[in-house]
N, C-alpha and C positions, 0 to 999 in steps of 0.2 A: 665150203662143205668140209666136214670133218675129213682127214686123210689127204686131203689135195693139196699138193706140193705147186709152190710156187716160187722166183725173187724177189730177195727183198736188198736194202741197203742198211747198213749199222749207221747211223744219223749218231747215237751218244751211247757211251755207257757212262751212268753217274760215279757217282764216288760209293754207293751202293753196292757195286754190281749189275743195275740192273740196266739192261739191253734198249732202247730204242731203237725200231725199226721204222722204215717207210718202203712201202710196197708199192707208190706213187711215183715217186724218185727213180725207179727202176723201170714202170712204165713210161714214164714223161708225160706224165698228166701233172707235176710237179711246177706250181708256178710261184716258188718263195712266199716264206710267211703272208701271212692276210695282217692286214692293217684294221687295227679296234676301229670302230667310227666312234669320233670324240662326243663326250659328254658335255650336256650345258651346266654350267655353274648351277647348283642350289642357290634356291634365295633363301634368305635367313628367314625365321620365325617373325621378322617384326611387323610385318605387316597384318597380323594377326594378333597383337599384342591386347587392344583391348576390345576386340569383337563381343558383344554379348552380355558386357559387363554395363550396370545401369548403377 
């Protein structure tokens, strides 16, 4: 809510200036980065190469 004071942590400030916070990190709900789930390769267009064509 607007006005409600709370802690937080200074995690970065960039070459900007500007501040990153985490408010998580302070309660310990903070459990390090999350991991992307990987991606499957694209398959190339060639299997598609001469569909349609007579």
């Amino acid at each position: 809510k607007v006005g409600d004071e709370f802690q937080v942590r200074v995690i970065e400030v960039d070459p900007q200036g500007r501040i990153n916070l985490s408010k998580k990190q302070v309660l310990g709900e903070y459990t390090g980065p999350r991991e992307k789930p990987q991606r499957h390769e694209k398959r190339g267009r060639s299997d598609y190469k001469n569909k349609g064509r007579r």
